[in-house]
C-alpha positions as CSV (number, residue, x, y, z in Angstrom):
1,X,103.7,49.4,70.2
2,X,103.8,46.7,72.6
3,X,102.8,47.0,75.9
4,X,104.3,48.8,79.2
5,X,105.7,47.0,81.7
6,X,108.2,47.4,84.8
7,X,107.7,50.6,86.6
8,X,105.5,52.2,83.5
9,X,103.1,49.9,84.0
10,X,102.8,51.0,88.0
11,X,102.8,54.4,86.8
12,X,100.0,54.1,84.2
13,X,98.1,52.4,86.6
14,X,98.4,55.2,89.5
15,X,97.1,57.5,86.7
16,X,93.7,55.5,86.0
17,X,93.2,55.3,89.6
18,X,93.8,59.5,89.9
19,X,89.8,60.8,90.7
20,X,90.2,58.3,94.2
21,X,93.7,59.4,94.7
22,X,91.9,63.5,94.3
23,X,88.9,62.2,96.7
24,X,91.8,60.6,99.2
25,X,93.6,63.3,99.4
26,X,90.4,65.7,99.8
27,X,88.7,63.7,102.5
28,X,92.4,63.5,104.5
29,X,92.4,67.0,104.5
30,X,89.0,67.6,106.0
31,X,89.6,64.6,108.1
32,X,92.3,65.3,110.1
33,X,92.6,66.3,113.6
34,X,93.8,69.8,113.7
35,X,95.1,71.0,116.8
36,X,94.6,74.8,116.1
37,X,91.7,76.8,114.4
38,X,91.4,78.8,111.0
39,X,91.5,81.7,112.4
40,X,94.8,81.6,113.8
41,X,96.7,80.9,110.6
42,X,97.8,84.5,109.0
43,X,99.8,82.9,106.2
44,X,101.1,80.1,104.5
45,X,104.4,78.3,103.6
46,X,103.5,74.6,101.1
47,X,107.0,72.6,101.6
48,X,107.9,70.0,99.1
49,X,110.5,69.1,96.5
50,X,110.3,67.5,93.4
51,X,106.8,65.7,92.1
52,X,105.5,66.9,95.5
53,X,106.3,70.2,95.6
54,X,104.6,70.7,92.7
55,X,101.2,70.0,94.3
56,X,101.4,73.3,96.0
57,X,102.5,75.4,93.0
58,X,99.7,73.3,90.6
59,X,97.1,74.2,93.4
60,X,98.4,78.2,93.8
61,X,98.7,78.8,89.7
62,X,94.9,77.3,89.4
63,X,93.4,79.4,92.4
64,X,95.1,82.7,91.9
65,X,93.3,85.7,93.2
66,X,91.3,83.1,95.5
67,X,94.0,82.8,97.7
68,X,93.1,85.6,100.6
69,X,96.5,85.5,103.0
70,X,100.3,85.5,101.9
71,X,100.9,82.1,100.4
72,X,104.0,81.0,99.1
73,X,106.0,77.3,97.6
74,X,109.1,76.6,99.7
75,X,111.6,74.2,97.8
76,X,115.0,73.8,99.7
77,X,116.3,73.7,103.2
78,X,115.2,76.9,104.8
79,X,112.2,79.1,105.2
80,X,111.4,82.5,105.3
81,X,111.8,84.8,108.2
82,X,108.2,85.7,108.3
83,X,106.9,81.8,109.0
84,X,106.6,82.0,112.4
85,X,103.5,81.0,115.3
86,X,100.4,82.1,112.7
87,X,102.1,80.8,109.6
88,X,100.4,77.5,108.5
89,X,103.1,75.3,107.3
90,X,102.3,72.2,105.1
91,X,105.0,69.5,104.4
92,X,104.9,67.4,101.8
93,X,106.8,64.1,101.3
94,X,105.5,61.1,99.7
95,X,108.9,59.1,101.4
96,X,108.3,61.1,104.6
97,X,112.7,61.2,104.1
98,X,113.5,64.1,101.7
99,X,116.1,65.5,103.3
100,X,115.0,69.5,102.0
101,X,111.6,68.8,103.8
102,X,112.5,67.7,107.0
103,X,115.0,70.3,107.7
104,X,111.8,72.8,106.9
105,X,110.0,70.7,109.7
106,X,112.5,71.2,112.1
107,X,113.2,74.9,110.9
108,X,109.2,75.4,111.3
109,X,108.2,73.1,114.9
110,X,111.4,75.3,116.5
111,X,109.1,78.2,115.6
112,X,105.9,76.7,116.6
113,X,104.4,77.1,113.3
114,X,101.3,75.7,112.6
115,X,102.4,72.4,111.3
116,X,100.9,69.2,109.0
117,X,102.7,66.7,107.4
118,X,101.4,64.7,104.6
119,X,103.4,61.9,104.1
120,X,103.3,57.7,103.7
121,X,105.8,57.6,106.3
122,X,109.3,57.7,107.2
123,X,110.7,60.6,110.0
124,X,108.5,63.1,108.8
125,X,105.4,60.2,109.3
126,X,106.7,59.4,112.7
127,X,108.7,61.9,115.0
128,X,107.5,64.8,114.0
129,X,104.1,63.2,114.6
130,X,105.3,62.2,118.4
131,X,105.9,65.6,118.4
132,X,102.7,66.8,117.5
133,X,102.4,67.6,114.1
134,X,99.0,65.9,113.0
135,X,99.7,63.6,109.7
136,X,97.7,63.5,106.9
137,X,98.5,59.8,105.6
138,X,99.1,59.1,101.7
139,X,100.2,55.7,100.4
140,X,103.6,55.2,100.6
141,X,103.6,52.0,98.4
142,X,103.2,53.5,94.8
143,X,105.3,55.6,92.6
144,X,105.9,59.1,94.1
145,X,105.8,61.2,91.0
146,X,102.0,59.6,90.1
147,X,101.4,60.3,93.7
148,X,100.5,64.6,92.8
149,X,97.1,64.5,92.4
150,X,96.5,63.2,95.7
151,X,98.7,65.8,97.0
152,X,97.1,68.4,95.3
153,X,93.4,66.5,96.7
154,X,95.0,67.4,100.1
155,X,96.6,70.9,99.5
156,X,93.2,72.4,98.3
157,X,91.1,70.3,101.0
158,X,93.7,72.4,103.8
159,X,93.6,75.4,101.8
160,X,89.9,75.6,102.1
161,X,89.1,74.2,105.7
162,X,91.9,77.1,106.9
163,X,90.2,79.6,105.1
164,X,92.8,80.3,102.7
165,X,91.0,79.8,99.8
166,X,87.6,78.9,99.7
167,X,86.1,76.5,97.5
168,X,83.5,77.4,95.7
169,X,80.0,74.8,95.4
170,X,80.3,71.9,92.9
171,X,83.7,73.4,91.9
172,X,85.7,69.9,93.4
173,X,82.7,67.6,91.8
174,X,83.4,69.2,88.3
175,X,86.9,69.2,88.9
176,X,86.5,64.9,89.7
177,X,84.3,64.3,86.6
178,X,86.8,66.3,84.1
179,X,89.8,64.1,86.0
180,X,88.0,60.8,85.3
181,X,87.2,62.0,81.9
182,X,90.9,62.6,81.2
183,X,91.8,59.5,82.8
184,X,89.5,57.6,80.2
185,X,90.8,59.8,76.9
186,X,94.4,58.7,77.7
187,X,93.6,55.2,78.1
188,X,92.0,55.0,74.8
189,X,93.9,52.4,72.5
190,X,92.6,54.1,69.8
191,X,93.6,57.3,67.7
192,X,91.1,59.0,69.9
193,X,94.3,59.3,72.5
194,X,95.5,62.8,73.0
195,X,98.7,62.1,74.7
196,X,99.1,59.0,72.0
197,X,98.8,61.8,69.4
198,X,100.4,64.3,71.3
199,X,103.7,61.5,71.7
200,X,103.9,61.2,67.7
201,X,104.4,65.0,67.6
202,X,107.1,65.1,69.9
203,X,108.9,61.9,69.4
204,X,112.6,62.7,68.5
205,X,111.7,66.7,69.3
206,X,113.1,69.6,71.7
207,X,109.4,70.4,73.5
208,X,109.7,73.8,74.2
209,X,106.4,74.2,76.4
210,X,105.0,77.7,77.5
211,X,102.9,78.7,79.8
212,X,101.1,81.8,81.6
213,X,99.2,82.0,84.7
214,X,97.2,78.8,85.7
215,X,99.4,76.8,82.9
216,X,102.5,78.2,84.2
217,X,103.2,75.6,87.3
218,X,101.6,73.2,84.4
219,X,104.0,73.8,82.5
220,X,106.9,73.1,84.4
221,X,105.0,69.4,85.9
222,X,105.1,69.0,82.0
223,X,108.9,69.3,82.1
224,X,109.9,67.8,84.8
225,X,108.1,64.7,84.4
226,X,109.7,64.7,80.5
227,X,112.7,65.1,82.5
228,X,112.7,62.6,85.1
229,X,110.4,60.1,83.2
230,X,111.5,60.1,79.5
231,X,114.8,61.6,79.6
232,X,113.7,64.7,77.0
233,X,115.7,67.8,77.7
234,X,112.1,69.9,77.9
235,X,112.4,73.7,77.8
236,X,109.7,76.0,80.3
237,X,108.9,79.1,80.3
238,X,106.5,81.8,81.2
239,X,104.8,84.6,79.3
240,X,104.6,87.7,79.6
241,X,108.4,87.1,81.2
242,X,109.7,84.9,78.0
243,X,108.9,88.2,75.7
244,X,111.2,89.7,77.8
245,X,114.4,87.5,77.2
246,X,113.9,84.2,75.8
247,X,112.0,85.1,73.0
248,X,115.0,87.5,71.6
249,X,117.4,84.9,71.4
250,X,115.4,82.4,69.1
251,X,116.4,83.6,65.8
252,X,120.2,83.4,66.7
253,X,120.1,79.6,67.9
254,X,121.6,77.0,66.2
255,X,119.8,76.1,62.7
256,X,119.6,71.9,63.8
257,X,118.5,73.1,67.1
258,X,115.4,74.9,65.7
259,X,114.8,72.2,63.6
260,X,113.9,70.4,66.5
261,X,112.4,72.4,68.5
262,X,108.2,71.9,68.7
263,X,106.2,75.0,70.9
264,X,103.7,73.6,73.3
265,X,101.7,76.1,74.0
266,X,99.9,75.5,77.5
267,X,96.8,78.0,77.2
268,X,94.1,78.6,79.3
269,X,90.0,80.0,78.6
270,X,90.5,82.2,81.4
271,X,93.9,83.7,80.9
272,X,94.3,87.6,81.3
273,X,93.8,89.3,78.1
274,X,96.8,90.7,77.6
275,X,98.2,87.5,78.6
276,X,96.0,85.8,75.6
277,X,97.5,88.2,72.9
278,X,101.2,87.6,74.4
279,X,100.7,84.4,73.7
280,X,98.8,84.7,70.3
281,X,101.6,87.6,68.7
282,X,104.8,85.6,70.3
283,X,103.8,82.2,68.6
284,X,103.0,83.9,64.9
285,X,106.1,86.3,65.3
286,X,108.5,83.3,66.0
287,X,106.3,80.2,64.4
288,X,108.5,79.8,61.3
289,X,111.8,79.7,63.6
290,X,110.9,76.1,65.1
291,X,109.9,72.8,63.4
292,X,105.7,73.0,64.5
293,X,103.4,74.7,67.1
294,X,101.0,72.7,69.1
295,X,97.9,74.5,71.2
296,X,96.4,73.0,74.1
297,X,93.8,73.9,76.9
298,X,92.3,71.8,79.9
299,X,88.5,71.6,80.0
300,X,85.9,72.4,82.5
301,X,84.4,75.4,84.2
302,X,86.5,75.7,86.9
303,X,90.1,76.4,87.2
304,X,90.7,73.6,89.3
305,X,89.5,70.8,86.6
306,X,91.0,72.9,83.8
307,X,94.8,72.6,85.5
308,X,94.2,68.5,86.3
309,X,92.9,68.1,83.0
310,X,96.2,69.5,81.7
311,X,98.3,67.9,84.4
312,X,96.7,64.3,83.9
313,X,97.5,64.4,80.0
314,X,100.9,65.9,80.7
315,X,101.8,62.9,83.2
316,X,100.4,60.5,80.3
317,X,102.1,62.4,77.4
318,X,105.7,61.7,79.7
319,X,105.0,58.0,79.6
320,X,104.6,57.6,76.2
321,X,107.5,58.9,75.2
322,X,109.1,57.0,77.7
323,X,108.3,54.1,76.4
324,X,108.7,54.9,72.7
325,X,112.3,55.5,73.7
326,X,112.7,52.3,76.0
327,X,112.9,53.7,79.3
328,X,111.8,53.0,82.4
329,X,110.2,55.7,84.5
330,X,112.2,55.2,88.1
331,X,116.1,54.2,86.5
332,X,117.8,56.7,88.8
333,X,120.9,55.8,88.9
334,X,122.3,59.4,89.4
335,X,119.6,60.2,92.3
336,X,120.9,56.9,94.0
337,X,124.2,57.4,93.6
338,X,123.4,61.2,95.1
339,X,122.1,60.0,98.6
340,X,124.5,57.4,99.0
341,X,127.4,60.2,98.9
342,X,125.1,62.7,100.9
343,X,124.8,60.1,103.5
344,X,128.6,59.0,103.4
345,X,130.0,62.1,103.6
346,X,129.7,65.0,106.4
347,X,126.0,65.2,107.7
348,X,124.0,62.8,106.0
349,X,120.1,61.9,105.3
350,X,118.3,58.8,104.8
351,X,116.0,58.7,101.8
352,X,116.8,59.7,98.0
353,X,118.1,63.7,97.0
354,X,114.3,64.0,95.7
355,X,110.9,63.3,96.2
């Protein structure tokens, strides 16, 4: 296999730099100037689209019952009736210019929410700062979807410092070492290299991932950057709610269809037991439908290093197949050709339809 270059390259080399991107993105949250207290936050609304608005839902599927106030992902251009003065609203835009974000920011300082940007720049980097919304600063200069784990660094650093949901002691040191662990598996050029291994199983396939719980928000990062990296048509879906739909319609798809489709199953040591067994039943009762099951789990104690552990082999697993298939992470045509009408016609936006 030769070797990546172009924009696979830049994002390969964001991913062996991921534990300083998590430490960043922790110390910028407990660094910033706040300009309220934790005890006047009563609930929380994490804006962000696309690689960045998965931070918040990675960071919410890993911490669970932790969280202690109403906490909820926002991904579009308006927000809930109930964000209002006590709701802590974080914004999250790598660009600082997606356009879904910065109507929230508007939508949230004409409430007087309890605002912070994180951003590398652009309008929501600079006016909403002269307007007072303190900015916790992420580089701007590298490629957005590799950009998540500092996100998340940031998301759990607010999370915790507003009492939303505490860390517990040694849980973010585990959660480094198991990062920089994964980060030195995938860069193995040996057969020792899950995602290489993992890339020879789904090269040519239909990955139909599942997940449940903390792997749920994993498993859609896992599609999404097939999606947008690789160009494979992932499937994602959730147990127990798959059982309730999906799973019924397997046996009538077409034959060639099955025959390419390969279960990745996205489980985790702390599921909830009935959650285990969903998984355990659905894959035997519907195993001999697809072309091959695969069974994975993040490591570590903690939930936090379990779900970057997943994440970090997910993001690698995306850029293998991308280049086994010749493409380069970043050729957008469709997303370019998307702002350039949204800014030509009617009310337009600077910056790209995503990110």
């Amino acid at each position: 296999m030769s070797t990546p270059g172009g924009a696979l390259a830049a994002h390969l080399d964001a991913l062996a730099h991921a534990p300083e991107a998590f430490a960043r993105g922790l110390a910028g949250a407990r660094e910033v100037a706040l300009p309220f207290p934790a005890e006047a936050v009563r609930n929380v609304a994490i804006c962000g689209m696309g690689a960045a608005g998965e931070a918040g839902s990675l960071v919410l599927g890993a911490l669970g019952e932790r969280v202690l106030m109403p906490t909820a992902t926002i991904g579009g251009y308006t927000l809930p009736g109930w964000v209002d003065q006590d709701t802590l609203v974080i914004l999250l835009s790598v660009s600082g210019s997606t356009e879904e974000t910065l109507t929230c920011a508007s939508l949230a300082t004409e409430r007087n929410a309890l605002c912070v940007a994180v951003t590398g720049g652009g309008k929501l980097g600079t006016h909403y700062a002269g307007e007072g919304v303190p900015v916790v600063p992420v580089p701007a200069d590298g490629p957005v979807g590799s950009s998540t784990i500092e996100l998340i660094g940031v998301v759990l650093g607010l999370l915790d410092r507003m009492g939303v949901a505490p860390l517990q002691p040694g849980e973010v040191d585990e959660a480094g070492e198991v990062l920089a662990a994964a980060v030195a598996a995938c860069a193995d050029p040996g057969d020792q290299n899950p995602a290489r291994a993992l890339t020879e199983v789904l090269e040519g396939r239909l990955p139909y991932i599942w997940g449940g719980e903390l792997t749920a928000a994993v498993g859609r990062r896992w599609a999404s950057r097939m999606w947008e990296w690789a160009g494979v048509p992932a499937r994602v879906s959730e147990l127990p709610h798959l059982n309730h739909d999906e799973m019924m319609s397997l046996p009538a798809l077409d034959e060639a269809v099955r025959a390419r489709l390969v279960l990745v199953l996205l489980r985790d040591a702390r599921q909830q037991r009935q959650v285990q067994r969903r998984f355990e039943h659905t894959a035997a009762l519907v195993g001999d439908l697809v072309a091959g099951t695969v069974s994975l789990a993040g490591d570590g104690r903690g939930p936090i290093a379990r779900m970057l552990d997943l994440v970090v082999l997910g993001d690698h697993l995306a850029l293998h197949l991308a280049h086994a298939a010749g493409v380069q992470p970043g050729d957008d045509p469709l997303a370019a050709a998307l702002a350039v009408r949204l800014a030509t016609t009617g009310a337009g936006s600077e910056g790209r339809a995503t990110g």
